[in-house]
Structures are given as C-alpha cells and as structure tokens.
C-alpha positions as CSV (number, residue, x, y, z in Angstrom):
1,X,-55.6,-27.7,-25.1
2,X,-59.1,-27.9,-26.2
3,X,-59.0,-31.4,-27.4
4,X,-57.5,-32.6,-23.8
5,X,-60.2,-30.5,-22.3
6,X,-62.8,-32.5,-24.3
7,X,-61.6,-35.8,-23.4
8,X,-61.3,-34.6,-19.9
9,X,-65.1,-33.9,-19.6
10,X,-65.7,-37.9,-21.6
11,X,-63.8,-39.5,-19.2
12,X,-65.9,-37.9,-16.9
13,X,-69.3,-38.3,-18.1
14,X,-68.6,-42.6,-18.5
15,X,-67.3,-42.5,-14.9
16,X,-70.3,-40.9,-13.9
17,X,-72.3,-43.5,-15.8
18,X,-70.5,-46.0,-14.3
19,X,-71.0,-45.1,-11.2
20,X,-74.7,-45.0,-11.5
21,X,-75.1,-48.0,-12.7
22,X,-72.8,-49.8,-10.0
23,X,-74.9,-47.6,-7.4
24,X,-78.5,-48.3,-8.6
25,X,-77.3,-52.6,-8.4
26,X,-76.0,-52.3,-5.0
27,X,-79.0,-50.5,-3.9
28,X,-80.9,-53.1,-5.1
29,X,-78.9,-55.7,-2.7
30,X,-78.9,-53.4,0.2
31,X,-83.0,-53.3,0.2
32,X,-83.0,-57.0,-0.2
33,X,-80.4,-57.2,2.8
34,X,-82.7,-54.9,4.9
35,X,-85.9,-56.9,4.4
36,X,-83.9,-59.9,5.7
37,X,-82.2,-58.0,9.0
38,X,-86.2,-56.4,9.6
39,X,-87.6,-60.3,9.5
40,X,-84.9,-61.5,11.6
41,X,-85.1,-58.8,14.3
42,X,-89.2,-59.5,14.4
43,X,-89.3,-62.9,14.4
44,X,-86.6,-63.3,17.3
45,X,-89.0,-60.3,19.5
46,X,-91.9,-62.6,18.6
47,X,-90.3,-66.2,19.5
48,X,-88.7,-65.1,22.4
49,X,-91.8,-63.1,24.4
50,X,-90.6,-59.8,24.1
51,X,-93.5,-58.4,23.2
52,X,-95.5,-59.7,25.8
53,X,-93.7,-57.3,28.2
54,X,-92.0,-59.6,29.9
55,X,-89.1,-57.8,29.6
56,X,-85.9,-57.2,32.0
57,X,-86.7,-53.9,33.0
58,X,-90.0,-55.1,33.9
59,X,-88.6,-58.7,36.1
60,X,-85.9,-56.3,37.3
61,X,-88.9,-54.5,39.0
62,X,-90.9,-57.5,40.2
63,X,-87.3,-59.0,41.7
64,X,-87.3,-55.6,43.3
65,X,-90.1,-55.7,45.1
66,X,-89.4,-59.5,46.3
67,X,-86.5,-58.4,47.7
68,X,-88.6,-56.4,50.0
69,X,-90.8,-59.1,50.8
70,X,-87.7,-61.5,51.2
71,X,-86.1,-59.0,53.9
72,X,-89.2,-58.5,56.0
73,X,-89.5,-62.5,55.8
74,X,-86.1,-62.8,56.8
75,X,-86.5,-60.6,59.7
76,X,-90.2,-62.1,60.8
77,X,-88.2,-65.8,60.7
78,X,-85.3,-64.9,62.9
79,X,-87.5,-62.8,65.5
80,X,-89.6,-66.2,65.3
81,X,-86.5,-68.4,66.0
82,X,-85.2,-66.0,68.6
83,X,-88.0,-66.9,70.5
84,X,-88.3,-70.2,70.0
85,X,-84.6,-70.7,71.0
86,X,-85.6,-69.0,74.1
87,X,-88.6,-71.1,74.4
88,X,-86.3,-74.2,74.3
89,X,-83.8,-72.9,76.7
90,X,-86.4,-72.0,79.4
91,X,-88.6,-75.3,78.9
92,X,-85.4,-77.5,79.5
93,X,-84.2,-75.0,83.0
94,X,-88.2,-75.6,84.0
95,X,-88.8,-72.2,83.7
96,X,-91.8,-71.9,80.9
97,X,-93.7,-69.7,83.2
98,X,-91.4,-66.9,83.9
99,X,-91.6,-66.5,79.3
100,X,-93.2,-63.0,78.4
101,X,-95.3,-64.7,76.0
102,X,-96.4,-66.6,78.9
103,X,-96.9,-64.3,81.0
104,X,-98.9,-61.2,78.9
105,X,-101.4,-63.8,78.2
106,X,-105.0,-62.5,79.3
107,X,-106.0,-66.4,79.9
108,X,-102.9,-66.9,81.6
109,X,-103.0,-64.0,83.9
110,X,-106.8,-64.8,84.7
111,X,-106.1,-68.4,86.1
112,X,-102.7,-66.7,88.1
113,X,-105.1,-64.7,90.0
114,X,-107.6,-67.7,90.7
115,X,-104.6,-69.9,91.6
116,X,-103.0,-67.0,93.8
117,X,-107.2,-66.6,95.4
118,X,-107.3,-70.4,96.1
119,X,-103.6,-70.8,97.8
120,X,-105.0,-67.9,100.2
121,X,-108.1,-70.3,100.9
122,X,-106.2,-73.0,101.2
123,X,-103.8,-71.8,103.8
124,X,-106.5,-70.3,105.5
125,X,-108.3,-73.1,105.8
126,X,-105.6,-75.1,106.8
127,X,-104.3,-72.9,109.6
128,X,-107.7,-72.9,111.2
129,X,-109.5,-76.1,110.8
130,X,-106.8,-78.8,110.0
131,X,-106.1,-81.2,106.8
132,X,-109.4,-83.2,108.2
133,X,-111.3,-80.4,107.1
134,X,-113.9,-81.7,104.0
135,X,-113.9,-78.4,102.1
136,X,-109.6,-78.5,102.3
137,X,-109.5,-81.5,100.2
138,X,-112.3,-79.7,97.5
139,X,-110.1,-76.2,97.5
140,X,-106.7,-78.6,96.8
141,X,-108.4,-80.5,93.8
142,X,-109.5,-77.4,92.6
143,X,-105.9,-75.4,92.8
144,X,-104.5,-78.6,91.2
145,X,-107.2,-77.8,88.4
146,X,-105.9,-74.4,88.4
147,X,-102.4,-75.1,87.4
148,X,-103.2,-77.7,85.1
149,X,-105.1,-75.1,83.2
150,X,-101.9,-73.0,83.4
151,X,-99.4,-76.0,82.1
152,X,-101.8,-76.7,79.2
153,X,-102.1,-72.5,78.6
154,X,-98.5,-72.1,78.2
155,X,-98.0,-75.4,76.2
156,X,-100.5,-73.8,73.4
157,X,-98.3,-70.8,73.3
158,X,-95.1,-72.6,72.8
159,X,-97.0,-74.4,70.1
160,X,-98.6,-71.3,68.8
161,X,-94.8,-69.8,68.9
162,X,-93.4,-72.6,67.1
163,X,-95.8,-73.0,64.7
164,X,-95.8,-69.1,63.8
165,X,-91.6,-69.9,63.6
166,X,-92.6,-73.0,60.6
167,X,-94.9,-70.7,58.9
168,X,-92.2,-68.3,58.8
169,X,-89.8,-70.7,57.1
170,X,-92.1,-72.3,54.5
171,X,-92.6,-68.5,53.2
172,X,-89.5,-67.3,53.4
173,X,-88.4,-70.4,50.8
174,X,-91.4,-69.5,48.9
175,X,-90.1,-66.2,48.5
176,X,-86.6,-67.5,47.5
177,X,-88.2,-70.1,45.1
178,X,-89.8,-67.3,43.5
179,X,-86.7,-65.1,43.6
180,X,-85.1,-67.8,41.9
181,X,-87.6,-68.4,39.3
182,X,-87.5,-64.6,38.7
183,X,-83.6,-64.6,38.1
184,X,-83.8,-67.4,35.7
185,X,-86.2,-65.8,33.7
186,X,-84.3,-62.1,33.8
187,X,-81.2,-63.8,32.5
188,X,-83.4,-65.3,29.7
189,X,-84.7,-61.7,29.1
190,X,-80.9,-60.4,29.4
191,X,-80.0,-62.8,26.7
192,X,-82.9,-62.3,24.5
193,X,-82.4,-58.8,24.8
194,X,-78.9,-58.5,23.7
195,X,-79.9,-61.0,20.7
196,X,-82.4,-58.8,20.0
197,X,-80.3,-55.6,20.1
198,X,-77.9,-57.1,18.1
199,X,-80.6,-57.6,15.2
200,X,-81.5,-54.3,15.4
201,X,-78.4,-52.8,15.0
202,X,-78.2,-54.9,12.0
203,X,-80.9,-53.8,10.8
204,X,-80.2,-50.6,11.6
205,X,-76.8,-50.2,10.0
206,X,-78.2,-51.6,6.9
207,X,-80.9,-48.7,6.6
208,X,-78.2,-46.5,7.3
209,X,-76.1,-47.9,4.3
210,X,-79.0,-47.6,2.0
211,X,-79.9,-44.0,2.8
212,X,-75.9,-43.7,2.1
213,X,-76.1,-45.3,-1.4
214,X,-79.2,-44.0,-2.3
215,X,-78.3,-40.2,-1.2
216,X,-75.0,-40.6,-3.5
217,X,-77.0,-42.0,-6.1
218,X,-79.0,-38.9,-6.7
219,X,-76.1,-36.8,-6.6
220,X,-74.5,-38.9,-9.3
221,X,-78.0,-38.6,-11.8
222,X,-78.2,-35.2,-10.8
223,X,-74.4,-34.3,-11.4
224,X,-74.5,-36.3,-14.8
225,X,-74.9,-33.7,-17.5
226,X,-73.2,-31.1,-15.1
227,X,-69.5,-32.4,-15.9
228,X,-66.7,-29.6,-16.3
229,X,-62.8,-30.2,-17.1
230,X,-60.5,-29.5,-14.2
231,X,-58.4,-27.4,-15.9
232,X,-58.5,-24.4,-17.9
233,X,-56.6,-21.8,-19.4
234,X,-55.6,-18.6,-17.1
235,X,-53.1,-17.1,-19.2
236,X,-49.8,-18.5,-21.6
237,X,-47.1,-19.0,-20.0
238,X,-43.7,-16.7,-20.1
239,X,-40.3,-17.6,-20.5
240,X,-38.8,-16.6,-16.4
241,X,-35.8,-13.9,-16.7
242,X,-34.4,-14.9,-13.3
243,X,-33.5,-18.3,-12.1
244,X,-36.0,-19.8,-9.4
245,X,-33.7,-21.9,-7.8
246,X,-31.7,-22.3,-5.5
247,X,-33.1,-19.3,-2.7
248,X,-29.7,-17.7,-2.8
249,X,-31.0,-15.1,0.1
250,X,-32.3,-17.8,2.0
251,X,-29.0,-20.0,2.1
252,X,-27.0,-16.0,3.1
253,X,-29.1,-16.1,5.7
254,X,-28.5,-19.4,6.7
255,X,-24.7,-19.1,6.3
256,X,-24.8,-15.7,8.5
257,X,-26.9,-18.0,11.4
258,X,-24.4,-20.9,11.3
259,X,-21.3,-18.2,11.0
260,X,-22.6,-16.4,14.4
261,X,-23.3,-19.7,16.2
262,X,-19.6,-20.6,15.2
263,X,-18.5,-17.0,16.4
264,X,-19.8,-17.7,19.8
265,X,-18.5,-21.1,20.4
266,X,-14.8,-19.8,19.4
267,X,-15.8,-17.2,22.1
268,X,-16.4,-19.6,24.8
269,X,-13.0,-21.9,23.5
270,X,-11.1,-18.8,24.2
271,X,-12.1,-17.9,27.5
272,X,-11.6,-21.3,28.5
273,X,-8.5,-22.4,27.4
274,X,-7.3,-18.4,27.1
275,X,-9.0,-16.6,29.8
276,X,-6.9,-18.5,32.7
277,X,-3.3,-19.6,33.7
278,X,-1.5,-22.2,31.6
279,X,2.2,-21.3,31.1
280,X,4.5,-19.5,33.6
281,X,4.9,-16.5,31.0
282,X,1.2,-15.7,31.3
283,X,1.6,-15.6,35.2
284,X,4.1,-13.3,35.2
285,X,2.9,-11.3,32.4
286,X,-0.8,-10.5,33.9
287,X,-0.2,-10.4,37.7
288,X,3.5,-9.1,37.5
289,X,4.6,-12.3,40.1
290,X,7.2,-15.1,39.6
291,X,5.7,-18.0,38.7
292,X,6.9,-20.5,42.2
293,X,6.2,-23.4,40.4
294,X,3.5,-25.9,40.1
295,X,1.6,-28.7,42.4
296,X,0.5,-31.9,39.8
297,X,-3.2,-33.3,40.1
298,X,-3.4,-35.8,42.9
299,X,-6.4,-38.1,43.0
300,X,-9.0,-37.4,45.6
301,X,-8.1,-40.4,47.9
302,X,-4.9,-39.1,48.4
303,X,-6.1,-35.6,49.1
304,X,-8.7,-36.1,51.8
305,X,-5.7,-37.9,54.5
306,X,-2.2,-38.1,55.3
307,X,0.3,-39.6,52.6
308,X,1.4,-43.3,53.0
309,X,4.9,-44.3,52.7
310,X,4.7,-44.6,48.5
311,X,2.6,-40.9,48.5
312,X,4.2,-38.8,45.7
313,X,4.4,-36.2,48.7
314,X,7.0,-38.5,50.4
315,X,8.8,-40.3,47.1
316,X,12.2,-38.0,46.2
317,X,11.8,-38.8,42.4
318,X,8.1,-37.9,42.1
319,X,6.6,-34.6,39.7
320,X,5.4,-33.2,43.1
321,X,8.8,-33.5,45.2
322,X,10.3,-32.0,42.0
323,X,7.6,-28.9,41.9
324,X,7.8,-29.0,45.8
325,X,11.5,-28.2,45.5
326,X,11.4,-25.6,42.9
327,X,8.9,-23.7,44.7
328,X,11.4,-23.8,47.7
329,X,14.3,-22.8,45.7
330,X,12.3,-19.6,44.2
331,X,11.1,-18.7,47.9
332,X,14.9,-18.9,48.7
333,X,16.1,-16.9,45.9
334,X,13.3,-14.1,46.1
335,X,14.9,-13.5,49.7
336,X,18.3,-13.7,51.4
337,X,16.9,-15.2,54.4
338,X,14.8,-18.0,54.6
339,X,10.9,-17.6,55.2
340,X,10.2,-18.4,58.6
341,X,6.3,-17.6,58.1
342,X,4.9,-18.7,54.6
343,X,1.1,-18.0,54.2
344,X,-0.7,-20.0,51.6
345,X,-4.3,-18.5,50.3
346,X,-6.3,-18.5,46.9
347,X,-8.9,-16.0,45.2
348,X,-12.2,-18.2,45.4
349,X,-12.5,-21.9,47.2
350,X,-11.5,-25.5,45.3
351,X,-8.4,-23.8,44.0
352,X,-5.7,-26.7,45.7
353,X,-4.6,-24.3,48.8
354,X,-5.3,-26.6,51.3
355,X,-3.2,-29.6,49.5
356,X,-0.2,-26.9,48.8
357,X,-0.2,-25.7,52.1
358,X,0.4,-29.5,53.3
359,X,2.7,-30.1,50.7
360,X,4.9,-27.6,51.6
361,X,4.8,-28.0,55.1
362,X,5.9,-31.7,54.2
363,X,8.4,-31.0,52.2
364,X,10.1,-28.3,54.9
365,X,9.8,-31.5,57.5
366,X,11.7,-33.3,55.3
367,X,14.9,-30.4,54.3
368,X,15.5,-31.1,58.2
369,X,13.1,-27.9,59.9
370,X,10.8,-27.5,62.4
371,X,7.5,-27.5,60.5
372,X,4.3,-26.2,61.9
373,X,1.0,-26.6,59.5
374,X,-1.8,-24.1,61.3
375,X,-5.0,-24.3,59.8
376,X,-6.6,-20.6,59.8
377,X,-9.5,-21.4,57.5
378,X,-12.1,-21.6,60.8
379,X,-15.0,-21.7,58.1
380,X,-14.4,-25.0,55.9
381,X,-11.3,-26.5,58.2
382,X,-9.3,-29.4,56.1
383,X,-6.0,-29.7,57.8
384,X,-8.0,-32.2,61.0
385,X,-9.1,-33.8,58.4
386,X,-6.0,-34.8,56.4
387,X,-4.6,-35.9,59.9
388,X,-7.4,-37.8,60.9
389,X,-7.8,-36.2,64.1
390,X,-10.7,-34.2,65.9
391,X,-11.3,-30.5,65.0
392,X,-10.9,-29.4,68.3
393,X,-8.8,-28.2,70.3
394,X,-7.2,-26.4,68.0
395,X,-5.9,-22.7,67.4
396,X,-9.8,-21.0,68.5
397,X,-9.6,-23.1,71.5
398,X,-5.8,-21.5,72.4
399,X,-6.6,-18.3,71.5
400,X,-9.8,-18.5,73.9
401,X,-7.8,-20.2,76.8
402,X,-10.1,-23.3,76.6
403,X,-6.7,-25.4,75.5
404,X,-3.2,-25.3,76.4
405,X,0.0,-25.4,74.2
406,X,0.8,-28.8,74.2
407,X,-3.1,-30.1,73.8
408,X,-3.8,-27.2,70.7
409,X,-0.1,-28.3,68.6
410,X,0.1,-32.1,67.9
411,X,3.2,-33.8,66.8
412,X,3.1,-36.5,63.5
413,X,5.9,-38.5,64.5
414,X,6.2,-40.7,60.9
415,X,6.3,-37.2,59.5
416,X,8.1,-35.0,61.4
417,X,5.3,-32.3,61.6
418,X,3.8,-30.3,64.1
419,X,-0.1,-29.3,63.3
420,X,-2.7,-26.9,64.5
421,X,-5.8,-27.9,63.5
422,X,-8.9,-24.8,63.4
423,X,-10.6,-25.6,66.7
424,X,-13.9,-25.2,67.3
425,X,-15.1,-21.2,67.1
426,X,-15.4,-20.0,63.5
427,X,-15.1,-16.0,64.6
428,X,-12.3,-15.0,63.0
429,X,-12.1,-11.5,63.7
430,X,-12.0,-12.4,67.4
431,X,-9.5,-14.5,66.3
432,X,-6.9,-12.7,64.6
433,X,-7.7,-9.1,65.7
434,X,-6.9,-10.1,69.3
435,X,-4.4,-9.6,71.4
436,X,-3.2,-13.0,72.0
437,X,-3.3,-14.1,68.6
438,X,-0.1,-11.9,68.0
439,X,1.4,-12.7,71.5
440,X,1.1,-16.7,70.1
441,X,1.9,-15.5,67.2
442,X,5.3,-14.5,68.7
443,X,5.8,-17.5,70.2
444,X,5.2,-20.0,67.4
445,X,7.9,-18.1,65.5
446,X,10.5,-19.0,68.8
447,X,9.7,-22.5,68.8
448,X,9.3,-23.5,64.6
449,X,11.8,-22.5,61.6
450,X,8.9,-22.4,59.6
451,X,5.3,-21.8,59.8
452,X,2.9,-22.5,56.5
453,X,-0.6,-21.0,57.7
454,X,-3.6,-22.4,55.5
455,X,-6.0,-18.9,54.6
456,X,-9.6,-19.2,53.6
457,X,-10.3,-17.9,49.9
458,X,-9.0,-14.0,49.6
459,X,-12.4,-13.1,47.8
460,X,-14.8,-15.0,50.1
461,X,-13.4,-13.4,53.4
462,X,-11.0,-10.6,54.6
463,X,-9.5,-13.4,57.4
464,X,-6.6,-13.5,55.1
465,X,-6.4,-10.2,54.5
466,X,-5.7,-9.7,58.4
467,X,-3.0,-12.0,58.3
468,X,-1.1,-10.6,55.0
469,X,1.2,-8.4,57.1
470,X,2.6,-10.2,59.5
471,X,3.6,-13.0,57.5
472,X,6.9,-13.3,55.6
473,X,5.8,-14.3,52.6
474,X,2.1,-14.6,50.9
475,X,1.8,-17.5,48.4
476,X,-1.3,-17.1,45.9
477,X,-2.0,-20.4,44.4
478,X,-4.4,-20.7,40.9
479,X,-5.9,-23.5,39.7
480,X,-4.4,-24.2,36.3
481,X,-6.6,-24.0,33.5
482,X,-9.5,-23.2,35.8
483,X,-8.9,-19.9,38.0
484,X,-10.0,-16.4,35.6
485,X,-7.6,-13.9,35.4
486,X,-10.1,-11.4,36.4
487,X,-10.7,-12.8,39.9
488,X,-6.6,-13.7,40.3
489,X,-5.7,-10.1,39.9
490,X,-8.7,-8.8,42.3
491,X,-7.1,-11.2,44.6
492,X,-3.7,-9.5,44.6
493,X,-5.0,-6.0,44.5
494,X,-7.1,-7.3,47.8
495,X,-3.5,-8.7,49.2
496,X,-1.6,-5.9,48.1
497,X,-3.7,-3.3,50.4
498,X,-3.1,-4.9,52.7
499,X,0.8,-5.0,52.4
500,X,0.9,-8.3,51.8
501,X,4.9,-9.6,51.3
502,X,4.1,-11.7,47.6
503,X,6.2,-14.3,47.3
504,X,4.5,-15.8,44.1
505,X,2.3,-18.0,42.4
506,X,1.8,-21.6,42.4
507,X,-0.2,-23.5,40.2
508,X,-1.8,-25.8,41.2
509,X,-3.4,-29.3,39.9
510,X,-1.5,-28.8,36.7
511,X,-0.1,-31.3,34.2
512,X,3.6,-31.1,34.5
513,X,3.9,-32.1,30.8
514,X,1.7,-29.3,29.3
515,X,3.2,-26.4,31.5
516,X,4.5,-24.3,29.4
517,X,7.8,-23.2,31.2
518,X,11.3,-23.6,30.1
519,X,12.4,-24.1,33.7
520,X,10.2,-27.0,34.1
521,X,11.0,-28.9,30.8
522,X,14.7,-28.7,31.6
523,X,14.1,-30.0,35.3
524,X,11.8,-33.0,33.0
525,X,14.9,-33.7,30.8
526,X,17.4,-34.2,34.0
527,X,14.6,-35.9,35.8
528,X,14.5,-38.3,32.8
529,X,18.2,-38.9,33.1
530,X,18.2,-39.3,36.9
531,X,15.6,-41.6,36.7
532,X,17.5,-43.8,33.7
C-alpha cells in the first residue's frame, strides 16, 4: 500500500512539472498574441479617424440637427411655392391686384389712395367743366402715372415672391447635399466602428486568456511541493457474514406491489364478465324469473327504422325470428290464455327495450293478430322514429283531445301493424294517472289482440311503474353482458310493488352462440338441420 501510495504522489509531482512547463510556453505565445491584437486595434483607430471624434454617435447628432433644418426648409419651400402657384393662377385670370401680398403693401396702399383721390378729381372735373377742360387732360396723365406705379409695385412683389420661392430651393438641396454627405460618412464611421470593435474584442479575449493561463500557472508552482496520494488507509477490510446481493426485501416488496395490482385487475375481470347476465341459469337463479329468451345484436342501421324485406325481423329462418318465437312460446306457456297486453321496460336506458318491444310487436303481426306498438316513453320517444313518421299526434295528443282515434293510431300496411307513436306532451303523470288514459285504455283492448307498450327505464322514472298493473304481462329486458345484477333486481323489487304481472326476462343484444342455455343450443342444432 505504501509503495502504490509513493508512486501515486511521483506521478503527481512530474504532472505538475509538466504542466508548468507547458503553461509558462503558452504564456509566452499568449503575450506575443496580445501585443499583436493591441497594435492592430490602434493602428486601425488611428487610420481610420476615430480618434479625431468623428465618430457615429457624434455624425448621428450633427444629422440630427440637419433634419431640423431640412424640415423647417421644407416647410419654408412649399409655403413659398403655395404662393407662387397662386401668384401664377391670379396673373393668368388678370387678377394680380386682388393678391394679399399685393394688397398689405404700404407702397401699394399709398398709390391706391392717390389713384382713388385723382378718379374723384377727374370725375369732378369732368362733370362740371367738360373733356375740353386743360387741367382734365393733366389729372388723366397723372392717374395713368398712378396705376403704372401700381403695375410695376405688384410686379416687384411677384418677383420678390418668386425669388424668395428659388432661394428656398437652392437651400433646401443644400441641406440635403449635406445630409447626404453626413450619411456617407456615418456609414464609414458604422463600419470603422464595428472593425474596430471587433479588434478590441480580440484583444480583449486574448488578455482574458492570459490572465487565465497565468492565474493557473501560479496555482501549479504554488501546488508543486504540496502533492498528496488520493487514497489512504481507513481501516482493513473484513470478510461480509451476509450476502449483499440480491435486496431480497426489496424484490418481496416488489412482488407484494405487482401481486395487488394483479388482485385488482382479476377484480375488475370478475365484475365484468361475472357481475351481469350471461346464461339463462344465472337469470333465473338471481331474479327468480324464467329466462323468455334472447334478442341477437342488430347493427345500428337496422335499429334506428323499419325493417326491409331481407330484415332478420322479417326472415323466418333468422337467430332473431328463432329468439322471437321462443319468447312467444314461454309467454304462452307461463299463462293459459294468451297476453292480450304485454309491457316491455328495462332497469336503466340503452338496454334494447325499444328494439324488443318492436320485435315483438312484429313478430305478433305476423302469427296472424291485431298488433298495436304504443310508444309510452314520452321522454326519449323511439317508436316515430323507427316508422319514419312525425312524433305527433300521438297517444299525449289523444289523451288531451287535441287528436282523434284514427289521426293518433296509424296503420303499416307492408307490415301489418298498428302504431301509436308518444305525441307531443312529455307529462306523464297527466298521462297515465288520468281518467281517460284508462277509458282508452279499455278501448284499445276491444279493438287489438295484442298490445306491446314501450316503458321508459324502471329506475329513471316511475311512468312504468304506473302502468305495471294493468298490464297482462311485464317483460324486463337486460342487456347481456352489460346490465349489473344489482340494478336488475332493484328493478324487479320497483315492479314488484307495484304488482306488476312478470312475465320474464329477455336478453337482449346477446350472441346466440355464447348463451349459455340448453334450450337455445338444442333450437341451434334443429336450426342447423332445417337450414341443411
């Protein structure tokens, strides 16, 4: 240790040497280079004037105050050429006299009033003695006298105007000759200036480089006999009882972070694909209803209006006819007698009510019944839609007299349906707690076989909940893989105090193939063979 110490503090020591000597030959160069960058910078300030004064800030101040001079010219010369123009214009209409220059002349005014004296004398003159008169003739040559006086008066002042207008001229391009002289020479200074600047800072960086080397050249001499290893000995070293590596608490604690985040996503999996309806047997099991069936997924296009003639509402062989009839077939075997009031309703909104509702009532029009769809969600109405028709009049507008029968119920003839669309009032308590909703009621169960009534969402408002008694049958329909269990059941209680008559549960927008339900894998097996 001692011995690598030693070398530790030679190998130091020559670098420091080293680096003196390399330091003290560079400083050598850098004094030479600042001589030369000092010359430079002096003899460029010397060749080019700048110490003369004659420097931009100086010109700058000089042009300054010939801009001043300039303007005032300017102004003088166009005052001056004003008049002149004037001048001009009047001399050529014959009207030099009636000029203000003109006419504030002293001289001027003087021979107006002797002219203005002698045409007195002259008309006096002439009134009473005749134009034979001998002193007429002498009083005529001297008003003729008189205005020549005048013409050659105002003459002098147009020619004193116009020569004042000249003067004005030749100065102002004085001034600008000078102006233009001073430019020139303020670029010249501008230039020199930055040369010179540029020098300087030369120079300047130079000094500043030597002052570097020469400050670190010191501290080198000075630091010379001062060298110390960098190392020395603390303590020996002992042989570790425990390994160092790897942090085993560290990577526990890691594991126990990753092991929770993993805990909670399995969570969230669960109550997705556990905490909602996916078989038949969970239906049953947690709601205590018969599982009706199911209604597949049908693209939105098909959804939003009627079905064409190749709709899977209207093709015999298609999953939904199938689901359609095996919901009907459960509604007939839960009762004796058929439905002749079927009310379709959901817990919460998007849950596929409104498309089972039309379904059904399709599906009725085609087994041969009288079929009447009545749209009772007043709130978010969908039935006008799927028909293509206006909202109104509908079953507000009947209830309130504004409509009659056969203007409210519309006939489908390609279907064979009967629809009652919302209308236009969205009160539903005035609706169905009135009077004439149950005398329409009445009647509507005269005329149709069948009515399917589509109900708003059971948990958004009670307007189904007015409605669960005095239907035949109440059918809850649940989104497959999307509606929670929790909200399906607080549905039914809702529907169940209100002595609601359940018929069942539908599920709707479901996959046929991943429903797990023995009934409906049996009806796929004979649909297979039909269809082969």
């Amino acid at each position: 240790v001692d011995t690598y110490l030693a070398k530790q503090v030679g190998l130091k020591a020559a670098g420091s040497r080293d680096a003196a000597a390399w330091l003290e030959q560079r400083l050598a160069e850098l004094r030479q280079e600042v001589e030369i960058a000092e010359r430079a910078a002096d003899r460029f300030r010397a060749d080019s004037g700048l110490l003369d004064g004659a420097t931009a800030p100086l010109i700058a101040e000089e042009m300054s105050d010939l801009a001043d001079e300039i303007t005032a010219a300017r102004g003088l010369l166009a005052t001056a050429e004003a008049t002149e123009a004037r001048i001009d214009r009047m001399s050529k209409a014959g009207d030099l006299f009636a000029l203000s220059e003109v006419l504030e002349s002293s001289a001027v005014e003087r021979l107006r009033d002797l002219e203005a004296k002698l045409r007195g004398t002259e008309a006096e003159l002439s009134s009473r003695y005749g134009d034979a008169y001998p002193p007429l003739s002498s009083t005529r040559a001297e008003l003729q006298k008189v205005r020549e006086d005048i013409a050659l008066e105002a003459g002098r002042i147009v020619s004193s105007v116009q020569a004042e207008a000249a003067e004005a001229r030749v100065r102002l391009a004085a001034l600008e000759r000078t102006m233009g002289a001073l430019r020139g020479q303020l670029n010249e200074a501008n230039t020199a200036q930055v040369q010179l600047g540029a020098l300087e800072r030369e120079a300047e960086a130079s000094r500043n480089l030597l002052e570097t080397f020469l400050g670190r050249f010191k501290e080198t001499q000075e630091q010379g006999g001062l060298d110390r290893p960098d190392a020395r000995v603390l303590s020996y070293a002992a042989v570790p009882l425990t390994p160092s590596f790897p942090p085993k608490k560290m990577i526990l604690g890691v594991l126990v972070v990753f092991a929770g985040g993993a805990a909670v996503v399995l969570v969230l999996l669960f109550d997705h694909f556990f905490g909602s309806f996916v078989t038949y047997r969970q239906v049953e099991s947690m709601l205590g209803l018969p599982a009706l069936g199911i209604t597949p997924r049908l693209p939105s296009r098909r959804v939003r209006r009627l079905p064409k003639r190749n709709s899977p509402m209207l093709d015999r062989r298609s999953e939904l006819r199938q689901s359609l009839g095996s919901i009907y077939a459960a509604l007939r075997t839960r009762s004796l007698e058929r439905p002749g009031t079927i009310m379709v309703t959901s817990a919460v909104q998007n849950e596929g009510k409104s498309v089972c509702s039309l379904s059904l009532a399709l599906f009725f029009a085609q087994m041969g019944e009288r079929v009447l769809l009545i749209d009772a969600d007043v709130r978010r109405p969908r039935v006008h839609r799927a028909f293509r028709t206006p909202r109104s009049p509908g079953l507000s507008d009947l209830i309130m007299h504004d409509a009659k029968f056969e203007q409210a119920i519309r006939w489908n003839d390609r279907l064979g349906l009967s629809y009652l669309s919302a209308g236009t009032s969205a009160d539903s308590a005035a609706i169905f707690g009135s009077d004439e909703w149950e005398e329409l009621f009445g009647i509507l169960r005269e005329h149709f076989d069948i009515i399917v009534i589509d109900t708003p969402p059971v948990l958004a408002v009670r307007d189904a909940l007015l409605l669960a008694d005095r239907v035949d049958a109440t059918i809850l329909a649940a989104r497959w893989k999307s509606t929670r269990r929790a909200l399906a059941r607080e549905a039914l209680e809702e529907l169940n105090g209100a002595r609601a008559r359940m018929a069942g549960v539908v599920l709707t927008r479901a996959n046929p193939r991943k429903v797990d339900a023995y009934r409906y894998r049996e009806a796929q097996k004979y649909r297979g063979r039909q269809t082969a």
